[in-house]
C-alpha positions as CSV (number, residue, x, y, z in Angstrom):
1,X,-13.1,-14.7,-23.1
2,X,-15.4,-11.8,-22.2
3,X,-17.8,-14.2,-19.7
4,X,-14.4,-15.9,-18.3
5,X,-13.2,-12.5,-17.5
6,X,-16.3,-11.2,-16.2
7,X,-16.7,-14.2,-13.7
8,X,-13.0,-13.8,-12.4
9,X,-12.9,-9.9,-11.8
10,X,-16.3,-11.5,-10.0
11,X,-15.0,-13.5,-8.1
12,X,-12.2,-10.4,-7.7
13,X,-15.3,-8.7,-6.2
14,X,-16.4,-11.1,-4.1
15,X,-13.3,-10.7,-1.7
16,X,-13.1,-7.2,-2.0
17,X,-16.1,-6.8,-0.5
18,X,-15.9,-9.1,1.7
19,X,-12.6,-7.1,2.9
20,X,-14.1,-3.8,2.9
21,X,-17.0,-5.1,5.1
22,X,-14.6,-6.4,7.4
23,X,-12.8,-3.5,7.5
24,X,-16.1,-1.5,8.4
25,X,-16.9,-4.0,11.3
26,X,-13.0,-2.8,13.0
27,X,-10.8,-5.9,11.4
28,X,-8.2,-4.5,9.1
29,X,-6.6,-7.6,8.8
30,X,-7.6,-8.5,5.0
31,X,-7.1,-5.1,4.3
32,X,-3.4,-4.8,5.4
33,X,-3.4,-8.1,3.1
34,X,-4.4,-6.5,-0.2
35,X,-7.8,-8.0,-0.3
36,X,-9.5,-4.9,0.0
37,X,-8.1,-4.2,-4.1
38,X,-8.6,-5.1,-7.0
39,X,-5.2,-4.1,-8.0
40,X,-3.5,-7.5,-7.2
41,X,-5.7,-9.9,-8.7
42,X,-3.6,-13.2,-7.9
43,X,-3.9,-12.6,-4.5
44,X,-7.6,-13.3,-5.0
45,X,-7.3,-15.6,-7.7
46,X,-3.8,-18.5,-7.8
47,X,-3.6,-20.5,-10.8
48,X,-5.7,-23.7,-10.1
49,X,-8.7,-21.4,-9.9
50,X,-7.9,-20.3,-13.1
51,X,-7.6,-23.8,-14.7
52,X,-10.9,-24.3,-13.0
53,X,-12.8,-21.6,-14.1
54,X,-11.2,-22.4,-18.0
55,X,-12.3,-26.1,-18.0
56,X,-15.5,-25.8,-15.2
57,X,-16.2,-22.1,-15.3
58,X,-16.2,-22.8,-11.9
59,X,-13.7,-21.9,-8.8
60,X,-13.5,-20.7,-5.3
61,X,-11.6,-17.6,-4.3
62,X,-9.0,-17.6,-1.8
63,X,-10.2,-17.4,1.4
64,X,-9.6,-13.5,3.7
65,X,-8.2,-13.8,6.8
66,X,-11.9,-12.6,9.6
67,X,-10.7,-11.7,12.8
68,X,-13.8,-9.9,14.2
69,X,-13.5,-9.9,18.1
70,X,-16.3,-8.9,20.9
71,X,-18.0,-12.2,20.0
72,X,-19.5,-10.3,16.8
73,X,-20.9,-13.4,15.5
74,X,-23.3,-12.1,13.0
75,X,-21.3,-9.2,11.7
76,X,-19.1,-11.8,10.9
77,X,-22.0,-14.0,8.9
78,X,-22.8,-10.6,7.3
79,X,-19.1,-10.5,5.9
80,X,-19.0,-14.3,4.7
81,X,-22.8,-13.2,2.7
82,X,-21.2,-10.0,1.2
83,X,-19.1,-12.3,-1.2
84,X,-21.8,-13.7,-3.2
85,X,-24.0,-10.7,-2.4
86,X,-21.1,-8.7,-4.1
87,X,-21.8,-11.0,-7.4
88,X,-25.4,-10.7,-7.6
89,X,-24.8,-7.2,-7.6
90,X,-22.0,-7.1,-10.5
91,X,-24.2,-10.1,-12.6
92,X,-27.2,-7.5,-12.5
93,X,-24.6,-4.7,-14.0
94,X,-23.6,-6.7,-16.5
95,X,-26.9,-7.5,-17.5
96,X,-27.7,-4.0,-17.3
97,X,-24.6,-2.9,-19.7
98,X,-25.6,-5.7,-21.9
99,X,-29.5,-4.0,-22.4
100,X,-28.0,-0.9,-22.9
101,X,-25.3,-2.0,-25.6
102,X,-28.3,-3.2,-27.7
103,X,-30.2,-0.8,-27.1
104,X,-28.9,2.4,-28.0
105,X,-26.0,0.7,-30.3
106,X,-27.9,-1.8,-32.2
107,X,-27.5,-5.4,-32.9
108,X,-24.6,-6.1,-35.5
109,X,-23.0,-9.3,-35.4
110,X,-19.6,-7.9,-33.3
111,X,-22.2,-6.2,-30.6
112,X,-23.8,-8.6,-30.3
113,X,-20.7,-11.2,-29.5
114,X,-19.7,-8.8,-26.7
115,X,-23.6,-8.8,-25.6
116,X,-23.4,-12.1,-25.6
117,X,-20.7,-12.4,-23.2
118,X,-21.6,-10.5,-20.8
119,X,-25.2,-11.8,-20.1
120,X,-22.5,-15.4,-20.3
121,X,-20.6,-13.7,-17.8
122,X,-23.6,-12.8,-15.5
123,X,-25.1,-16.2,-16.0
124,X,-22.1,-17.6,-14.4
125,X,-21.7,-15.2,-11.7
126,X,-25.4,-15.9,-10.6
127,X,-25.2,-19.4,-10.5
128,X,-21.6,-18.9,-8.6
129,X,-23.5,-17.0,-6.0
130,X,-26.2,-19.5,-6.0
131,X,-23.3,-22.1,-4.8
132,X,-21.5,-19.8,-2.6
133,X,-24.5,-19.7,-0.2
134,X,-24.7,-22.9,0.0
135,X,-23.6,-24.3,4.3
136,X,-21.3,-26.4,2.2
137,X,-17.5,-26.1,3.5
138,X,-14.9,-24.1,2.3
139,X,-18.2,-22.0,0.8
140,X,-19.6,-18.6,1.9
141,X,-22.7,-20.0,3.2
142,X,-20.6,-22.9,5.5
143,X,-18.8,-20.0,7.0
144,X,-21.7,-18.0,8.0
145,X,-23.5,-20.7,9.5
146,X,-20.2,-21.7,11.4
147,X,-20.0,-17.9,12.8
148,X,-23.8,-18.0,14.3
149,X,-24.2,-21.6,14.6
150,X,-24.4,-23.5,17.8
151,X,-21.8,-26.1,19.0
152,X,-23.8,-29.0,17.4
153,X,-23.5,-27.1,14.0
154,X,-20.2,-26.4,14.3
155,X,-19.1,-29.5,14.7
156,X,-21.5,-31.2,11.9
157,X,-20.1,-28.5,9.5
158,X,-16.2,-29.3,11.4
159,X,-16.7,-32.7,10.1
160,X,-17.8,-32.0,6.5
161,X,-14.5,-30.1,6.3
162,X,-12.4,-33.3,7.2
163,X,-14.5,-35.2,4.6
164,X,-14.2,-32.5,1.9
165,X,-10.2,-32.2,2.3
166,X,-9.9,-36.0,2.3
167,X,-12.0,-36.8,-0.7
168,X,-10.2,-35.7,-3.9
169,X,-13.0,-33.7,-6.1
170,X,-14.9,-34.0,-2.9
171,X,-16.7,-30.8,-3.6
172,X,-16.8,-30.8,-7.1
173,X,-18.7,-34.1,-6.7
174,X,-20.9,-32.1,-4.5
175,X,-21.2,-29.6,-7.4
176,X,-22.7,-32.0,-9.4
177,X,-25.0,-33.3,-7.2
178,X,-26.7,-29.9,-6.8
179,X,-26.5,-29.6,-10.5
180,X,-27.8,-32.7,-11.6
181,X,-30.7,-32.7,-9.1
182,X,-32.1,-29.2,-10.0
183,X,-31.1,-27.7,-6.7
184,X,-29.3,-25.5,-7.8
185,X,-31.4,-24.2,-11.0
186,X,-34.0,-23.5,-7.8
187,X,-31.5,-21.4,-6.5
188,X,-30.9,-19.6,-9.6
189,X,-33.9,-19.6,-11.3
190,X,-35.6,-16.9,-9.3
191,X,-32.2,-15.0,-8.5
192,X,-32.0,-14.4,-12.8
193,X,-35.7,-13.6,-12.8
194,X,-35.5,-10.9,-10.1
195,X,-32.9,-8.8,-11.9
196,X,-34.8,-9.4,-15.3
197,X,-37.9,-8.0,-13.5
198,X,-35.8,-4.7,-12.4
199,X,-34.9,-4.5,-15.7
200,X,-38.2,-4.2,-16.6
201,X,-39.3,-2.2,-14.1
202,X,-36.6,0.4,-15.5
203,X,-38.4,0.2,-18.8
204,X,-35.7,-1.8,-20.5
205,X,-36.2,-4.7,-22.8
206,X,-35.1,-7.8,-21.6
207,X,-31.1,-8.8,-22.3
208,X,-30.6,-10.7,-25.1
């Protein structure tokens, strides 16, 4: 329960940033929405994702409304990357709090359950933000590259869209594929070994 809960207020994250980014750039609109909070979590979060992330420990968040005008096509990009961005950040805290637990409060079987959970719950963000960067539509990544991409890569990624909303499972198939070839452990694997390094670098054992 403690990694599911970490990964949803995540994923929670992931908008809000992405909303207060926004906001910065002069586009209010996900804002005046309630995306900029973490007070309304359902607004980030409906139920399906919640089934998903129970059964997959996987979902997508609903998507903010971008509005950026002036052409700002990379400030845009910048707000699509600050969702997973955004996750990295709160995985790394989580594995930090999890050091720190053990550290100065021991190792008893109850600490370390809730230890436990939280490096679960950073593991999951990580490989979440791993995915999200991915030029894969309706994901972070796809977005960005739409925003600074040229005609040709609009289209391509136009195209995957259709595919994805016709195919049931479409992208969880996709999921899989980046799973089972190792793609995505690419991803991660140096991500996770980053933060352990910082946690190093701070003089702290590693997590658990």
């Amino acid at each position: 329960m403690i990694g599911l809960f970490i990964l949803a207020f995540g994923l929670v994250l992931h908008n809000v940033f992405q909303a207060l980014l926004a906001n910065a750039f002069g586009d209010s609109s996900a804002k005046q929405r309630g995306f900029a909070s973490t007070s309304n979590p359902t607004l980030h979060l409906d139920g399906f994702s919640w089934i998903w992330l129970a059964i997959f420990g996987f979902a997508v968040p609903n998507s903010i409304p971008v509005r950026l005008y002036n052409r700002q096509y990379s400030k845009e990009a910048g707000v699509w990357l600050a969702g997973p961005l955004s996750m990295l950040l709160w995985a790394f805290l989580m594995l930090l709090l999890a050091t720190l637990l053990t550290l100065f409060l021991g190792n008893d079987d109850s600490l370390r359950s809730v230890s436990l959970g939280l490096i679960l719950g950073a593991f999951n963000s990580i490989s979440l933000a791993a995915i999200f960067i991915f030029p894969i539509p309706p994901l972070d990544g796809a977005k960005a590259l739409f925003a600074v991409g040229n005609s040709q890569i609009k289209n391509s990624l136009a195209s995957l869209e259709q595919w994805m909303s016709r195919t049931p499972f479409g992208f969880m198939l996709i999921f899989l594929v980046l799973s089972l070839t190792g793609i995505l452990s690419l991803v991660r694997g140096p991500i996770l070994g980053l933060m352990l390094g910082l946690l190093q670098a701070l003089g702290l054992p590693r997590p658990l």
